[in-house]
Each structure stands twice: as structure tokens, then as C-alpha cells.
N, C-alpha and C positions, 0 to 999 in steps of 0.2 A: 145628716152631717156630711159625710163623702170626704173622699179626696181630690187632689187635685186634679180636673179635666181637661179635657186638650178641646182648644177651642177651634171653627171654622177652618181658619187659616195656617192650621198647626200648631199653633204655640199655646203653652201649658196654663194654666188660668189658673194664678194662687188660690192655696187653700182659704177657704173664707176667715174660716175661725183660727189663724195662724198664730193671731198677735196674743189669743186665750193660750197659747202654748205659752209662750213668752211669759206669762204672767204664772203659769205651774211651774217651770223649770225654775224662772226667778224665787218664786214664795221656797220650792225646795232648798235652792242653794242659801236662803239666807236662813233657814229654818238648821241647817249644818251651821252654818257660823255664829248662832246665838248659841248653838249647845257647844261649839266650842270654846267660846267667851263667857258665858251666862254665867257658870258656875263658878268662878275663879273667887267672887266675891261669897259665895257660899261655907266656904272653909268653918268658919266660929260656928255657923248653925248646923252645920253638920256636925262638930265635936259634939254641943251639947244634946243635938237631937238623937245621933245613933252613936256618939259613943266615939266616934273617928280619932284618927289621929293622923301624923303629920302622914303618915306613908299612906294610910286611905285616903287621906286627901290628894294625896299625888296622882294614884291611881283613878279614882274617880275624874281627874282632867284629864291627866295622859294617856290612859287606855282608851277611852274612846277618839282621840287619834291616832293610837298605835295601829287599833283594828281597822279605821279608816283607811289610813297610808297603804297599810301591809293588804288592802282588798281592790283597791282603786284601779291598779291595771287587769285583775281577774274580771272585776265589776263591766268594764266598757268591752271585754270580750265574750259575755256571757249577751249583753248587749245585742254585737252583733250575732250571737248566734240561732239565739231564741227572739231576737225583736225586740228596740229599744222600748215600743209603748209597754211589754207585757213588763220589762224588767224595772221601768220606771215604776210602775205601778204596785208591783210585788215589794220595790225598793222601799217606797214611798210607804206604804203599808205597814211593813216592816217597821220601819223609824214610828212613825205615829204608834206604832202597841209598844215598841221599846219605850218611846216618852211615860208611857202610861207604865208601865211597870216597873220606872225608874223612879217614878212618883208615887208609888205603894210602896219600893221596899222596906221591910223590916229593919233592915241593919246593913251595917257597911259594906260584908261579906258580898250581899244579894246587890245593892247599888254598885258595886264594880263590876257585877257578871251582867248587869243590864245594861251596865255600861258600854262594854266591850261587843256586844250585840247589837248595840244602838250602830256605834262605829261600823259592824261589819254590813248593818243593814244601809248604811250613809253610803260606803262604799258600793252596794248594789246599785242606789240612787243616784248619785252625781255624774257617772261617767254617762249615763244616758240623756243628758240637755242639750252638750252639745250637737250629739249627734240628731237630737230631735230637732233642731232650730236648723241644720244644716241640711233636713228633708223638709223642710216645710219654706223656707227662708233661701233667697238667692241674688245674687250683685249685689247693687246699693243697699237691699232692705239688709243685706246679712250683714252689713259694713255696721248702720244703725243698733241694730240686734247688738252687736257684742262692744257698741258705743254706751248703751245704755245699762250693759251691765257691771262695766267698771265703777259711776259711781253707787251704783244701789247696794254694790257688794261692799264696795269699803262704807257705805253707812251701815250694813247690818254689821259692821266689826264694831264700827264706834260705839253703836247703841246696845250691845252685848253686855257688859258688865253694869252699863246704867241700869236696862232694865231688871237687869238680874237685882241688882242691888234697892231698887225701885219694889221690886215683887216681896223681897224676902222682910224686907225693914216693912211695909205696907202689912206684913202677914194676914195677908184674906183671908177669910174664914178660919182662921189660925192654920193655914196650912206651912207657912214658912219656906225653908227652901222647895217643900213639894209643888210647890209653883212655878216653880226655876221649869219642869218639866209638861209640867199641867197645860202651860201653855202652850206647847207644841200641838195640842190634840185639837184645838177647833180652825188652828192654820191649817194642821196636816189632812183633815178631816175632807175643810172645803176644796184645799190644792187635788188631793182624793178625786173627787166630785166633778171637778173641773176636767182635770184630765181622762177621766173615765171619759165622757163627754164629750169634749173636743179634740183628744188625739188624736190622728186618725190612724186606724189600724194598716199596718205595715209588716211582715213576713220576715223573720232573720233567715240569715242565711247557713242552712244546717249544713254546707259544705265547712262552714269555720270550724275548725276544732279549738276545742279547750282544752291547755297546758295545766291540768289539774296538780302536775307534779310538779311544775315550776311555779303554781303558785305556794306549794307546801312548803319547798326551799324559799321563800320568802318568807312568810308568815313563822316559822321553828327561828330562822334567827334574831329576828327583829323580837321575838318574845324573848327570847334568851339577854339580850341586850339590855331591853330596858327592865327586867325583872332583878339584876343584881343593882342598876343605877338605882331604884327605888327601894329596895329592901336592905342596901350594902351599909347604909349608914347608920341604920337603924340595931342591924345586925354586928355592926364593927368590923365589916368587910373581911367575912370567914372566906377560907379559902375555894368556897362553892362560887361565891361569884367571882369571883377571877376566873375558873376556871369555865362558867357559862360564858364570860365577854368573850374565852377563848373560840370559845365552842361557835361564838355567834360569829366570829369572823371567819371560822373557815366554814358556816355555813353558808356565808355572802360568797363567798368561793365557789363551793360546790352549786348555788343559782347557777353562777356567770358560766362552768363549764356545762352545766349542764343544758342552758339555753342554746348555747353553740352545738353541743352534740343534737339535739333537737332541732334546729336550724338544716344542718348537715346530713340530717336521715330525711329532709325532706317536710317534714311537719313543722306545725306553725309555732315558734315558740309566745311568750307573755311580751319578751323584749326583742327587737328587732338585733339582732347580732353584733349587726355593723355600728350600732352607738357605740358598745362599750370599747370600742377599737379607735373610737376620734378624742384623744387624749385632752382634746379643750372640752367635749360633752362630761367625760370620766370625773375631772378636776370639778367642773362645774354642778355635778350630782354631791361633791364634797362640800360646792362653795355654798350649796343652796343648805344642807344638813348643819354646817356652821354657823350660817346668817340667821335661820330661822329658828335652830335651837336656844340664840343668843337671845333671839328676841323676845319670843313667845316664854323664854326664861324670865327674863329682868320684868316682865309685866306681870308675872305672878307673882314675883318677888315684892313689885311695888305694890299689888293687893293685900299682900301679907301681911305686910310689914306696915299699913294705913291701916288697916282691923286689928291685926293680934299686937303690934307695935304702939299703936297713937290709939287706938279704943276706935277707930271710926265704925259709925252702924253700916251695913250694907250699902245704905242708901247713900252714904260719905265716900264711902269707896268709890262705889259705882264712877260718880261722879269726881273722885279722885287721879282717873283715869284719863279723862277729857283734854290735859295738857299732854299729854304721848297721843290720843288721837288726832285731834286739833295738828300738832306739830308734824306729824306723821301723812295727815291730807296735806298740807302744804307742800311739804315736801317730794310728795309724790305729783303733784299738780308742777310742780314747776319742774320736776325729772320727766315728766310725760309730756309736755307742751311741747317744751322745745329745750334743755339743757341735753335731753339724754342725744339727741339728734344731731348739736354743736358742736360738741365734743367727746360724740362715742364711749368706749368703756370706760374713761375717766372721772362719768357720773358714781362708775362703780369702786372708785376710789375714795372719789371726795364726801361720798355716802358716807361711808365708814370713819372715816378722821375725824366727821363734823359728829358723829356719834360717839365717838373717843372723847371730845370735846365736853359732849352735852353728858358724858358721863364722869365725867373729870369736875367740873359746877357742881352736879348731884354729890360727890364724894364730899365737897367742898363744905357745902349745904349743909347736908348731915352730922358735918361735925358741929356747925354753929348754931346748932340748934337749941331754942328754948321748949323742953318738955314742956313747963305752964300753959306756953302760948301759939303750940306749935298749930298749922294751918297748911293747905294744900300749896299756898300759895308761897309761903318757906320752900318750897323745891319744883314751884313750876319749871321755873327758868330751867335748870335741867335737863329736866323730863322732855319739856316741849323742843329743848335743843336735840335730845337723842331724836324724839321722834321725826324731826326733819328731816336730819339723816338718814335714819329707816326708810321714809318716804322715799326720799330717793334713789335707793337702793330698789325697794318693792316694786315701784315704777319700771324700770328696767333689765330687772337682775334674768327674766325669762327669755328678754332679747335676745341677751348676748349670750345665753347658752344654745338658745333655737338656732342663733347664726352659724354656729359651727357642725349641723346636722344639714342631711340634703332633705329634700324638698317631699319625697316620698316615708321620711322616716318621723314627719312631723307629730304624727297621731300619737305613734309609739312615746317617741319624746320626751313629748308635753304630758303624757298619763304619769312615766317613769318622774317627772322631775315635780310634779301636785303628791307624787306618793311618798318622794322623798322630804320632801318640805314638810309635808304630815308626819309622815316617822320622824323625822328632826324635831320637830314643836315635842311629839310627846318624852324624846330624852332630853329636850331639855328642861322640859318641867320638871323631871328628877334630877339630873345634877345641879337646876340650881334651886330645884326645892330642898334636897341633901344640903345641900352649902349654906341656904339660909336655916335652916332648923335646926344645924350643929352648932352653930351660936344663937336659933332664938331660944332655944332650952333652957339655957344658960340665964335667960335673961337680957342678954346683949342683942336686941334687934337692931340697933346701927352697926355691929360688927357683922351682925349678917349680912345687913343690906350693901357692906363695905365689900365682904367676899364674894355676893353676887355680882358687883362690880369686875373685882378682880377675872372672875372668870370668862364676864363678856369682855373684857379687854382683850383676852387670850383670844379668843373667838375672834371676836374682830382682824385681829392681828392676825391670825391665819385667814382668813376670809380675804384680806386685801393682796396678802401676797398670793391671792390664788387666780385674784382679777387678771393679774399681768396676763396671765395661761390663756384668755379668754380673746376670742375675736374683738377688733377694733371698731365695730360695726351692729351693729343689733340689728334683726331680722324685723321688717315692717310689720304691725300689730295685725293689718289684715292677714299675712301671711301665717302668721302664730296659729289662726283657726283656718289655715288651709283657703283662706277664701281665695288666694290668689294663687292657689296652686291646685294641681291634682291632688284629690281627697284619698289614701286608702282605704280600704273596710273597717281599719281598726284606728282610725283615727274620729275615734267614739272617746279616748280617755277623758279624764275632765279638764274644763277648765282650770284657770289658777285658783289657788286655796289662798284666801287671804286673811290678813290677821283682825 
């Protein structure tokens, strides 16, 4: 195998087997975004199989992005400190036995606690790609490298709910939704295989310390958070979860001082200091929690409400989906070409309105709807309007927060703003699985699908007026991964999390 050697004349002769990284790191990351998509279409056959209800089902999505989000920046410092191939591999490991034990469990109880382990073991996993492609890969090749993992990532988004719903409606061997999971294990196995084999081994660096206590102050609030948004509805919002959401915000508190006191005594803290002191980064860790809690909201919403609403089988869902994917790559193709480059953050404007739009149709939709003969294609128009919007939003929303950071605080950044988009996606699968389920009880699933509306509008609407706050300019995509600038140690976080 080997590393890479230095040839006659001096200079470094790539690793042979490079582009076999490329193909681990990829199978990883898309191997995360089908277990964050797959299951959405799962919801009915989990009720009848173990019993579930609306709030296990929320938690079975959203926990395992909670524990992802809330691991993500520990995950790429543990990276560097122990060696990205050992923690890859330990990661990778991890997730493949979690798949498998997510697919035995007995009962709902057990599928949330494998859940939330799957997550934390994702989290051990992802922050180490980057940094792998970034010791293996250099100039033009690492330009390519993170050219070709935009679109393979947004297809592992789109083909998420298809296959899921493909797996469970097919029910192999009558396993049913245990497939949803089953499947992870002969990707995880060979990715396994692969990497054992051709990474090459590499030494962290044990002068890094690890912020074991700044990761605890993340992780206690973000639990506190999303435990009363999934449980409060169910419960009729007793006075414990109020006073957890209380709990959780001056735990986000106590992080932020506490990284600074850790900064200040000289050790190294999770978050680089000086982000949370650049009031356009601050706003934009807000703008991205709004954006993608809205999002990753209204698309379960729309699974729900195509199964438990219209009777669709899994496999109708899945493919229910296609008009907010579809709309959603367009969108981002024409915000990445060249819109977001024309006219700066006012892609991160017209994103949002045209999704105010495409949400305003759907409202429309739904009301004129014939139960007898209702069909996906009753509310493409929509859906595929929102998803344009979203497109263009997702396309650039990382620019233009990375533009208001300097050049050495990228690593950090970009880990903090992958982990806040994942805490965002999983509260917002609870308020707006809470919001659709307080009318689909009832019966009323277009009153649901109406106040899950409502809610993203609100979202929206703070999300645009947060754009203003945001530089004029978005930081060049090479730059994003450092390629164009000096790398730090800890600029291992992960790449973008995509829907």
C-alpha cells in the first residue's frame, strides 16, 4: 500500500490508491443521508410493527440528528487527535453495528436508543473525509474531489425516501421497515474493507487536546431542547418543558462562556472564540437553524400527510417526494452556476419568497382538493415551487456565512455551522411533527398540512430578515474547504449536511 513518496527531484508522488479514499468517504457520507431521509416514509409501518406513535416517530427521525449535530465538532477533533484513518474506521464501524441493531430492535423504546447511537457514531464518522481527501488530494485534484461530491450528495438526498419507501412497500423477506436499516450493512461492510486497505495510515497529533467539557455543554442543551418540542404536545405542554427550553438556553450560554474561558487559560477550546464575536457568523448559525428546521419540517410533514392523509403505500410516498427534490436540484443548479455570483446575498432572498410562493399554491392546492381522486400531481406545482427555492437557498446559504469569518477560522466554522443545520433539521421534525399531529388526531390532515405551513412561513420570514445581516459576497467554494487558504489542524469538521 504505502504513502505517498518523494520522488528523485523532490516533489511528492500521489498516493496511488487515492481516488479508493474518495469512493470510502463518499459511500460514508451518502450512507448518513439515506438514514437521515430513508425513514421518514417509515412512520405507518412502524406504528403497526412496534406499536409507535406520533412522538416515537419523531424521535426515531430526529434523534439521530440530534446526536449527529450535537457530536460533529467533538467528532473532527477527536480526528485530529487520535488520526483521522483510526477514527474513520472506529466511526464507520460504529454506524454499520448501529444499522444492525436498529434492525433487530424489539420495540420503539430500543429503535430510539439505537437511534441516537447510530447518530453519535455518524458524528465520529463524517468529520474525518474531509480531512482525509485533504492529506491525500492537492491543487486541481482537490478542486475535482469536492466538485464531484456536490452532485452525488444531493442524489443520496433525493433517492432517500424513494428507496426507503421502494424497501418497505417490496417487504423482502417480510422484513418491512427492518430493511430501511439492513441495508446499511453490505455498503458499510465493503466501505469497512475498502478503507481498512487503502487509507493510508497517518499519526494524530496527541499534542491536540480534547474539550471534553465543552462538548457536555453542547450535547445537555440540545437534549433539553428538543425533548420538551417532542414530548410537549403529547403531554399538553406541562410546565417541565418550559422550564427544560429554559434550561436549554442558558445552557447554550454557559458553552459560549465557557469556550472563551478555555480559549483564555490557553487550551484549545471545540469553537474557535472569535466566531461567536462576528455578529454576521452569530445571526447566520440562527439563519441556518431557521432555514433548515423549516425545511427538513414541511418534508415530513409532506410524508405524513401522502401515508397517514391520502393512504399512499411507502413506495407512493417515496416517490411523492420527487417534485420538492426535482424542484430543489434545479434550484440549487441555477443558485450555484451563476445566480448566487450575479447578485450576491440576494440569492438568499429571492430563495425564500419564491418558497413563500411555492408555499402559498400548496395552501391553495389543498384546499381544492378531490379526496376520490386525489394524486401527487394535485400538489406538484407547489411543492416543486418550494423546492426551487430551497435550492437556492442550499446552494449558497454556506457562502455567505463562511464570508464573514477569516481565512484561519474556516475548519472551525464550517464543523459549527454542519452541526447546527443538523440540531435545526432534528427540532424541526418536532415542531412541525407537534403541529401536524395536533390536527392529524383529529382527523383534519389538510388542517395539519395548513399549520405546518403556517409555521414555515414564520421561519421563512425570520430567515429572510436575517439575510440583510449577512455579507454581500459569498466566500469562493474552493475556499469553503480551505483549498485556497491555509489549512488549520482542526479544519477536519465536516463537510455540508445536505437534505
Amino acid at each position: 500500500m504505502g504513502n505517498p513518496s518523494t520522488t528523485p527531484d523532490g516533489t511528492t508522488e500521489p498516493y496511488r490508491w487515492r481516488w479508493l479514499i474518495l469512493v470510502a468517504t463518499l459511500v460514508a457520507e451518502i450512507m448518513d443521508l439515506l438514514d437521515a431521509s430513508i425513514v421518514n416514509v417509515a412512520g405507518p409501518d412502524l406504528e403497526r410493527s412496534l406499536g409507535s406513535g406520533p412522538v416515537g416517530l419523531q424521535w426515531v427521525i430526529g434523534g439521530y440528528t440530534l446526536t449527529l449535530g450535537a457530536g460533529l465538532v467533538l467528532g473532527g477533533r477527536l480526528g485530529d487527535r487520535h488520526g483521522r484513518r483510526r477514527m474513520f474506521l472506529i466511526g464507520l464501524t460504529a454506524f454499520t453495528a448501529g444499522s444492525l441493531l436498529c434492525a433487530v430492535a424489539p420495540n420503539i423504546e430500543s429503535l430510539i436508543a439505537f437511534r441516537l447511537l447510530q447518530g453519535a457514531a455518524g458524528a465520529m464518522l463524517l468529520p474525518q473525509g474531509l480531512g482525509l481527501l485533504r492529506e491525500n488530494f492537492s491543487g486541481p485534484e482537490l478542486t475535482k474531489v469536492f466538485a464531484i461530491f456536490g452532485p452525488v450528495l444531493g442524489l443520496g438526498g433525493i433517492v432517500g425516501p424513494v428507496l426507503g419507501g421502494f424497501l418497505i412497500e417490496g417487504d423482502f423477506f417480510g422484513l418491512g421497515w427492518r430493511s430501511v436499516f439492513l441495508v446499511n450493512l453490505p455498503i458499510g461492510i465493503t466501505a469497512l474493507v475498502v478503507a481498512a486497505r487503502f487509507v493510508p495510515r497517518k499519526a494524530g497529533d496527541r499534542t491536540v487536546r480534547v474539550d471534553t467539557t465543552g462538548a457536555a455543554l453542547v450535547v445537555a442543551p440540545c437534549a433539553l431542547l428538543v425533548l420538551p418540542l417532542n414530548q410537549g404536545q403529547e403531554d399538553g405542554w406541562p410546565l417541565w418543558t418550559w422550564l427544560s427550553m429554559a434550561a436549554s438556553a442558558i445552557g447554550f450560554a454557559l458553552f459560549a462562556a465557557q469556550q472563551r474561558r478555555t480559549a483564555a487559560a490557553g487550551r484549545e477550546p471545540l469553537v474557535t472564540p472569535g466566531l461567536l464575536r462576528k455578529p454576521a457568523f452569530t445571526v447566520g448559525l440562527g439563519g441556518i437553524a431557521l432555514f433548515f428546521g423549516g425545511l427538513i419540517g414541511t418534508q415530513l410533514v409532506l410524508t405524513l400527510y401522502l401515508q397517514i392523509g391520502r393512504h399512499f403505500t411507502a413506495g407512493e410516498a417515496g416517490l411523492g417526494n420527487l417534485p420538492l427534490a426535482v424542484g430543489t436540484a434545479i434550484g440549487g443548479a441555477v443558485s450555484g452556476a451563476f445566480l448566487a455570483d450575479r447578485i450576491g446575498r440576494k440569492v438568499l432572498q429571492i430563495g425564500p419568497v419564491v418558497q413563500l410562493i411555492g408555499a402559498l399554491v400548496l395552501w391553495f392546492e389543498l384546499d381544492g382538493l378531490d379526496a376520490a381522486s386525489f394524486s401527487i400531481w394535485d400538489i406538484a406545482p407547489g411543492v416543486a415551487v418550494a423546492g426551487v427555492g430551497a435550492g437556492m437557498v442550499i446552494a449558497a446559504l454556506f457562502s455567505f456565512i463562511l464570508a464573514a469569518v477569516d481565512d484561519d477560522e474556516i475548519g472551525s466554522a464550517s464543523g459549527v455551522l454542519s452541526a447546527v443545520q443538523a440540531v435545526g433539521g432534528s427540532v424541526g421534525v418536532a415542531v412541525f411533527g407537534s403541529a401536524f399531529f395536533a390536527r392529524a388526531e383529529t382527523g383534519d390532515f389538510t388542517g395539519g398540512f395548513h399549520r405546518a405551513l403556517i409555521v414555515q412561513a414564520c421561519l421563512l420570514a425570520a430567515f429572510l430578515a436575517i439575510t440583510f445581516l449577512l455579507p454581500r459576497k459569498g466566500r469562493p467554494e474552493e475556499e469553503q474547504h480551505g483549498i485556497a487558504t491555509a489549512a488549520p489542524a482542526e479544519d477536519t469538521a465536516t463537510q455540508h449536511l445536505t437534505v
